[in-house]
N, C-alpha and C positions, 0 to 999 in steps of 0.2 A: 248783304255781303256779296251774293252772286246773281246775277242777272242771265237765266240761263235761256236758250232757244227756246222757242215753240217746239219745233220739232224732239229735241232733247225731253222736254215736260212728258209730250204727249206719245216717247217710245218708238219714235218710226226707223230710230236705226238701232244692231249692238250694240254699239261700245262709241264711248267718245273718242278715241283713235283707235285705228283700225289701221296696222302698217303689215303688207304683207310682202316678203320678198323684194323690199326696196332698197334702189340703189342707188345712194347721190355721189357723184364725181364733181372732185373741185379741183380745177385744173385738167391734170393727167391722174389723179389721186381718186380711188375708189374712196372716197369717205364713211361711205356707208355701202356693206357689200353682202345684200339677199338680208337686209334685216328685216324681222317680221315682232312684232308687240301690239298688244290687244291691251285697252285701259276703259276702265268702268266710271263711271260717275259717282263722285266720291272717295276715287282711290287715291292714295299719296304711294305715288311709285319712286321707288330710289333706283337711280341709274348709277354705279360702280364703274370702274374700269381702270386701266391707267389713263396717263396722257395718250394724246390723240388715237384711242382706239374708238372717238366718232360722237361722244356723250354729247356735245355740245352739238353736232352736224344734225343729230337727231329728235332734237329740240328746236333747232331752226328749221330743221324741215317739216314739223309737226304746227312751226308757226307760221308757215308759208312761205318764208324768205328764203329757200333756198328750192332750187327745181327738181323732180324727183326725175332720173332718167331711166328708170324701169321699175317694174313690179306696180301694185294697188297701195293705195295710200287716202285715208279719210279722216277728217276733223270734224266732231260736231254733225256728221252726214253729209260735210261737203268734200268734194274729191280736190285732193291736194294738187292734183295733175292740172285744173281746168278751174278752179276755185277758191284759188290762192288769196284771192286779194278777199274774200267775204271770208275766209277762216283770221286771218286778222283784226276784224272787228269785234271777234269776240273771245281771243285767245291776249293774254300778258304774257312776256317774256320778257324775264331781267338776267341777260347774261353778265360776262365781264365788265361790260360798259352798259351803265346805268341808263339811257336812255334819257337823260334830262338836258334841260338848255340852260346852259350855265349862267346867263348874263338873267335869267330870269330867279326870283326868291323860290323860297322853299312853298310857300304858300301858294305863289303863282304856277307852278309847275303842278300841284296837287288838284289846283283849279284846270287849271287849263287840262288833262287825262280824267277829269270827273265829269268835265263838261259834252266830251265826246260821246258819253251814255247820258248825259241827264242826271247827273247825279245833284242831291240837294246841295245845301251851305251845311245841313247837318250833318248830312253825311259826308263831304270834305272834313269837317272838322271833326267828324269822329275816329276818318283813318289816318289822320295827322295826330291825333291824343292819342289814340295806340300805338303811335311808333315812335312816340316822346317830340314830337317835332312843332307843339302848343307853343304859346310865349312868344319870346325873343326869338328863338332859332325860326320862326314862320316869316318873319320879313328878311332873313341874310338869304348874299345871293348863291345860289348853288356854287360857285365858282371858289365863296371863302369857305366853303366847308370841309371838315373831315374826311375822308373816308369812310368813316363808316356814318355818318348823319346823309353822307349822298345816298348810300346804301337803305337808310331809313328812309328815306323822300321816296325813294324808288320804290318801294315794297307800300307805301301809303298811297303813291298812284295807282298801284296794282288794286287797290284795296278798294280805290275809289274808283275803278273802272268796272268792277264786277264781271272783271273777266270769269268766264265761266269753266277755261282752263287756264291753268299757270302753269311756266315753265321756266325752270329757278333752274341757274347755273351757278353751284357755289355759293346759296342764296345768305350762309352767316359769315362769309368773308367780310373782313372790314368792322364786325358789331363788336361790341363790347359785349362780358354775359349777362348783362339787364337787359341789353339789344337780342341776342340769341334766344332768352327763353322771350322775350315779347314777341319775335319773328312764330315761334316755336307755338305761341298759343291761336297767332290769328291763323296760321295754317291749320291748326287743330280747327279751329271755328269756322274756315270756310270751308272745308273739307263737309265737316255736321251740314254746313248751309247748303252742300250742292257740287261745288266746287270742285274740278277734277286735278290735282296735282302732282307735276313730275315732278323730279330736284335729281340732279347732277349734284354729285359730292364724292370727297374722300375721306369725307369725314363721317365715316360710316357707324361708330358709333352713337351720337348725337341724332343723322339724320336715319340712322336707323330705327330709332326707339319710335320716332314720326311715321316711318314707312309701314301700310298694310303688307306691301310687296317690293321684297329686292330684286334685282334684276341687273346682271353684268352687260356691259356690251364688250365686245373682244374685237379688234380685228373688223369694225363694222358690223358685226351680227349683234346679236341680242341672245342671252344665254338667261335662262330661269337659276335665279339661288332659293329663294325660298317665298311662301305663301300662296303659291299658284302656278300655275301653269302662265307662261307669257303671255 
């Protein structure tokens, strides 16, 4: 299920992110402003908040793709300031847009994000049976699908890439609730495997029951609600 560091296995840093007093500006726009969160391996952390108080800015930033312009900030034990592109090797994130190539099938998109770790033909096809995407729906092309089977495709890349952190924006938009409790178990399973995951939601019921730790962001900071300290 996860494919995690050496360095990770063998303990040589705290915590799989380590964000302290960071500050991303997009534009003219503080996006992220002195926010500081600590996350452990194996945690499912739920990030709250309203709209744009930074939930999503701090998910991209924790995946590399966005540049920190102040404070300390670490992935995995690599520093996000100078090591951006190796914290992407081993981090998933499925924001609002799924991340797929449309003109490509459902099966080929699963291949092609399993192939980038090594992953088997077993193990493709077992993160495509978990997310109902077997059968006929394995040869259509991303492009005639659902919403919410893109939504599926995406979360069976995630699966077959073993990324060793996920970072789910909104990750049961789009499912149906076959789709949401299947979403709902393979988090459960990669989390038991290793797996460190965040999730962005308002749907704080459901992704709560998932969460060891809640956590608000406000205004670009990051505020403790309950099961830990940030």
């Amino acid at each position: 299920m996860t494919d995690v560091p050496a360095d990770l296995r063998s303990g040589r840093f705290d915590h799989v992110v380590d964000v302290r007093d960071v500050v991303v500006v997009l534009g003219a726009f503080p996006a992220l402003a002195g926010a500081s969160l600590t996350v452990d391996r194996g945690e499912i952390v739920l990030l709250s908040g309203p709209n744009g108080a930074g939930k999503t800015t701090l998910l991209r930033a924790c995946a590399g793709l966005v540049p920190i312009e102040r404070g300390k900030a670490s992935v995995l034990g690599l520093d996000l300031s100078t090591e951006r592109d190796a914290v992407r090797r081993h981090v998933g994130l499925i924001g609002h847009h799924n991340g797929l190539y449309s003109d490509l099938s459902v099966a080929e998109n699963v291949r092609f994000w399993g192939s980038t770790v090594g992953a088997s033909s077993a193990e493709i096809a077992s993160a495509m049976q978990r997310m109902g995407l077997d059968g006929r729906l394995s040869d259509l092309p991303v492009a005639r699908l659902s919403a919410g089977q893109r939504r599926r495709t995406a979360l069976a890349s995630l699966v077959a890439r073993r990324a060793s952190l996920w970072l789910l924006d909104e990750p049961h938009a789009g499912l149906d609730a076959d789709g949401r409790d299947e979403l709902d178990s393979v988090l459960r399973a990669a989390a038991a495997a290793g797996a460190t995951i965040m999730v962005a939601s308002h749907e704080l019921e459901r992704a709560g029951s998932l969460a060891t730790r809640h956590v608000r962001v406000v205004a670009g900071q990051v505020v403790p609600v309950s099961g830990g300290a940030s």
